[in-house]
N, C-alpha and C positions, 0 to 999 in steps of 0.2 A: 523714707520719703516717697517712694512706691506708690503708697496709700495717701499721698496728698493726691499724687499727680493723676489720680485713680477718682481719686474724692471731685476734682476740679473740672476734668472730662466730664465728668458723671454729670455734675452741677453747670458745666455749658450745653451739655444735650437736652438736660430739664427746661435751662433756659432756652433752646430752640422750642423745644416743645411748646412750654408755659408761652410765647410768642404767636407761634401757630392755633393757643386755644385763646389768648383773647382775641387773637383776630378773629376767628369763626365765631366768637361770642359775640363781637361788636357786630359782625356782617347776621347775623342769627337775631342779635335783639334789634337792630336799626331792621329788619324784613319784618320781627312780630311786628315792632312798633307800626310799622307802616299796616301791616294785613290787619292788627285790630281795629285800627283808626276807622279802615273801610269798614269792615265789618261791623261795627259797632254802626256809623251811617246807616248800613243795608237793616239792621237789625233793629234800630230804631223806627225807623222809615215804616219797616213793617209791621211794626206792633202797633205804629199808628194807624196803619190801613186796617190791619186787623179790628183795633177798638172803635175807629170809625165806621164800618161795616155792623157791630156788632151794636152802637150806638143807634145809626138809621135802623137797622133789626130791631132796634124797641118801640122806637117812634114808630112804626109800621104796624109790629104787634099789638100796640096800646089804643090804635084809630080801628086796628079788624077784633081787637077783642077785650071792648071795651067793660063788659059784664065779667071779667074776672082779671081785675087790674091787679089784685094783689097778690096772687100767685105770679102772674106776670112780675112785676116787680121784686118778690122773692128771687125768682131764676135769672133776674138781669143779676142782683147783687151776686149770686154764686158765677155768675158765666164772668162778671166782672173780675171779681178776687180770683177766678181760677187764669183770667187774663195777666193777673199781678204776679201772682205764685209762681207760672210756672215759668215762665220766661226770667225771672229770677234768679231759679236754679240751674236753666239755661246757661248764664251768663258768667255764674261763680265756674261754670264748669270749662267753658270755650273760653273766657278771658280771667285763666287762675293768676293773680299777683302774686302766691306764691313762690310760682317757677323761675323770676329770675331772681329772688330772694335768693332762690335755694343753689342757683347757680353762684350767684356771687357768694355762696360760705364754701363753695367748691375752692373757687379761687381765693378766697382767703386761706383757707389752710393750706394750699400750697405757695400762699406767697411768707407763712408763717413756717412752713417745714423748711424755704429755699434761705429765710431768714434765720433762723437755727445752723443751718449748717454752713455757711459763710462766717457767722462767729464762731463757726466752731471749726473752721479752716483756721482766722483767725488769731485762734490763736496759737495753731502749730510753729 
């Protein structure tokens, strides 16, 4: 009987634990949720500034130089896709939806290890 009352401690300290990690998880995804939200705003906001800048920048280039309009417009289409591309890869990388995936299979296997060993108190 040792090894129950040993096994049952054991299994309320997990569970303080396990209590302490979703709260820091709740308090942890409700702050990304919020810091992406802005960010994303700021991040939008500016890619517009940017491709509107870059828009006037043609219209400007296309009235001073008007004897080589299609090189000009060659370099808008590359300055364009490089505006699409890279901010892109920006995004996958500052707002990964992997991470709380990966978070919640944390917490699943320990609510499947704390579930195993309660059946398997159980059945002592």
């Amino acid at each position: 009987m040792p090894h129950k009352e040993k096994d049952e401690k054991e299994l309320d300290d997990r569970n303080k634990i396990y209590s302490t990690i979703l709260e820091n998880y709740s308090k942890y995804l409700n702050d990304t949720l919020v810091y992406n939200k802005s960010n994303k705003k700021i991040f939008l906001i500016s890619l517009l500034i940017i491709l509107g800048v870059v828009i006037v920048g043609f219209f400007i280039c296309i009235v001073l130089l008007k004897d080589n309009i299609i090189a000009l417009i060659t370099a808008f289409g590359t300055v364009i896709s490089a505006i699409i591309v890279i901010p892109t890869k920006m995004v996958e990388y500052l707002f990964n939806p992997q991470e709380t995936q990966q978070i919640n299979e944390v917490i699943k296997n320990i609510q499947d290890y704390d579930k195993a060993v309660r059946e398997d108190l159980a059945k002592k």
